[in-house]
NUDREN-680825 format. One record per residue (C-alpha): residue in three letters; x, y, z. Coordinates in steps of 0.1 Angstrom, whole numbers, always signed. Example, Ala and Ser with C-alpha at 12.3 -4.5 7.8 and 13.67 -1.06 7.14 Angstrom:
# NUDREN-680825
{code->ALA	X->+123	Y->-45	Z->+78}
{code->SER	X->+137	Y->-11	Z->+71}
This chain:
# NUDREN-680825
{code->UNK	X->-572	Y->-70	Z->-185}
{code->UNK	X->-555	Y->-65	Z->-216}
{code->UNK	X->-572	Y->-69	Z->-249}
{code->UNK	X->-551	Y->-79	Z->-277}
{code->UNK	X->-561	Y->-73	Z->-315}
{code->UNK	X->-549	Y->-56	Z->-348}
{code->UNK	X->-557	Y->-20	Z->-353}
{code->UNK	X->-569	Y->-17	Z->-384}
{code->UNK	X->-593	Y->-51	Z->-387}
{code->UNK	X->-599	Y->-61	Z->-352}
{code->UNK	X->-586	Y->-97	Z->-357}
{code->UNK	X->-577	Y->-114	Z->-326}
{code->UNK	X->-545	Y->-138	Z->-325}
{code->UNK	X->-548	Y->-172	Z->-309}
{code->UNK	X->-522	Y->-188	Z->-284}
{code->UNK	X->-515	Y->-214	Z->-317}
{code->UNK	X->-504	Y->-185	Z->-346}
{code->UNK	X->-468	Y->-179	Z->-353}
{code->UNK	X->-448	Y->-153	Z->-367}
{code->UNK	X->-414	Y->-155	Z->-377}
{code->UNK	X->-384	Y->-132	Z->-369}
{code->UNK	X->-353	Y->-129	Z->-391}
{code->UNK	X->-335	Y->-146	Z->-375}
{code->UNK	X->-356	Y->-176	Z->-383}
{code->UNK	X->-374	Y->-184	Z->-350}
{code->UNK	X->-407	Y->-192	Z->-349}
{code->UNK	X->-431	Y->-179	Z->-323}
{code->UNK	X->-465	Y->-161	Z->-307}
{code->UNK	X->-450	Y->-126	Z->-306}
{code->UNK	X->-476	Y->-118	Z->-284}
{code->UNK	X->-462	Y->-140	Z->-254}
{code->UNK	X->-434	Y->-121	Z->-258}
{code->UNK	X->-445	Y->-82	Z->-263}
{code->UNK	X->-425	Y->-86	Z->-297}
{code->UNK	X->-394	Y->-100	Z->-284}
{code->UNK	X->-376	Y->-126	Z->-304}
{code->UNK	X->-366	Y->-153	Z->-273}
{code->UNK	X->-343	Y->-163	Z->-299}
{code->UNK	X->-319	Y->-133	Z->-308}
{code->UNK	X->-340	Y->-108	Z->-284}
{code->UNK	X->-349	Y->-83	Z->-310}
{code->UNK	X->-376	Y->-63	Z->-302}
{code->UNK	X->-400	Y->-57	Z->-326}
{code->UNK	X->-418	Y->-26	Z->-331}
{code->UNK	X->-442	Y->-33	Z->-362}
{code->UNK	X->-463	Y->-67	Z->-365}
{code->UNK	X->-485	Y->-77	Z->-398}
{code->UNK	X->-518	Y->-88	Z->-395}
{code->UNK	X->-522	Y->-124	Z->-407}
{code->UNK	X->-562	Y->-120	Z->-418}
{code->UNK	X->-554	Y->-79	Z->-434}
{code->UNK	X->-518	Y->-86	Z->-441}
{code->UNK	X->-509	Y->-51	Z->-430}
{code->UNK	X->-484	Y->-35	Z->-408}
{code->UNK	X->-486	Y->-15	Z->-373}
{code->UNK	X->-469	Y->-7	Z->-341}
{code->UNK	X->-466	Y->-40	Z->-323}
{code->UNK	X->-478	Y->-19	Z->-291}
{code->UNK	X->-513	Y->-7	Z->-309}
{code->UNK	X->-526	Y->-43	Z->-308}
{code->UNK	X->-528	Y->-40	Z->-269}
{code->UNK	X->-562	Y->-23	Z->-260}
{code->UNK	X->-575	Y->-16	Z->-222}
{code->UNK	X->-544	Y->-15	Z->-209}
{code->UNK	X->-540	Y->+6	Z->-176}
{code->UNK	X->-520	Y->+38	Z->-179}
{code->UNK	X->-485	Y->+39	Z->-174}
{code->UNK	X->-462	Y->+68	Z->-167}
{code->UNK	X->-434	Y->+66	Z->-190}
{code->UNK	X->-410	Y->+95	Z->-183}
{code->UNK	X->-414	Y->+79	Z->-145}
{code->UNK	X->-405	Y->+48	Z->-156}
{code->UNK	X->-374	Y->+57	Z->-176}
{code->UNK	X->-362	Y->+84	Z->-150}
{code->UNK	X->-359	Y->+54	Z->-121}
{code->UNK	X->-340	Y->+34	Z->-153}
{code->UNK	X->-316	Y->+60	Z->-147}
{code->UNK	X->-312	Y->+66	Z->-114}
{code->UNK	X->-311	Y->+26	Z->-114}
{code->UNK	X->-282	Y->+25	Z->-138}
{code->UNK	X->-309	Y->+6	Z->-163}
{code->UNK	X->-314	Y->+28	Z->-187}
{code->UNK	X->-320	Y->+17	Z->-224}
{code->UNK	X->-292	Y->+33	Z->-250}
{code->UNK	X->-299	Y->+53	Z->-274}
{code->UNK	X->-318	Y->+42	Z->-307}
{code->UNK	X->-319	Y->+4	Z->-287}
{code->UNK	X->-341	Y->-18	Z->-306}
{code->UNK	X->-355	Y->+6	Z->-337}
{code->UNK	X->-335	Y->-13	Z->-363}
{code->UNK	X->-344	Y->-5	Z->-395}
{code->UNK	X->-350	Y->-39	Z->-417}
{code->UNK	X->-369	Y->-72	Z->-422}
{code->UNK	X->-399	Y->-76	Z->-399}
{code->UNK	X->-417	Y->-107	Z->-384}
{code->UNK	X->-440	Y->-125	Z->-406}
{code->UNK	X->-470	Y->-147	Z->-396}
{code->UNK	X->-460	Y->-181	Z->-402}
{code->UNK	X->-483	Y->-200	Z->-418}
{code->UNK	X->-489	Y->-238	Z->-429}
């Protein structure tokens, strides 16, 4: 099973903290592998709440099981599901723990 905590201070987020996207939404990104449910941005960086700094949303998961990515992407393909180019690395604001 997955464990789940930032990178650089080891704090662990609970089911009740919040972060907010730009477009205003409010939610765990965690539940959603730092996917707005809102305006389905994916984001790629997350900000510790307790260290207040930034890292790759995907370095918070620990213990996960391997996965074979060029796999993975080459049955995208052949599926006709393959992501585009550049898709979700916008540059720009990034989700926020909400607080209060």
């Amino acid at each position: 099973m997955a464990d789940i905590h930032c990178p650089k201070c080891r704090w662990e987020p609970r089911s009740l903290d919040r972060w907010k996207c730009s477009c205003g939404h409010v939610w765990n990104t965690f539940d959603t592998f730092g996917r707005c449910p809102k305006c389905r941005h994916v984001w790629r960086e997350t900000m510790c709440p307790a260290c207040v700094r930034w890292s790759p949303h995907a370095d918070w998961y620990h213990n996960l099981p391997d996965v074979d990515v060029e796999a993975l992407l080459e049955e995208a393909v052949l599926d006709g599901n393959a992501p585009e180019s550049g898709s979700g690395r916008a540059a720009g604001a990034r989700p926020s723990p909400e607080t209060g």
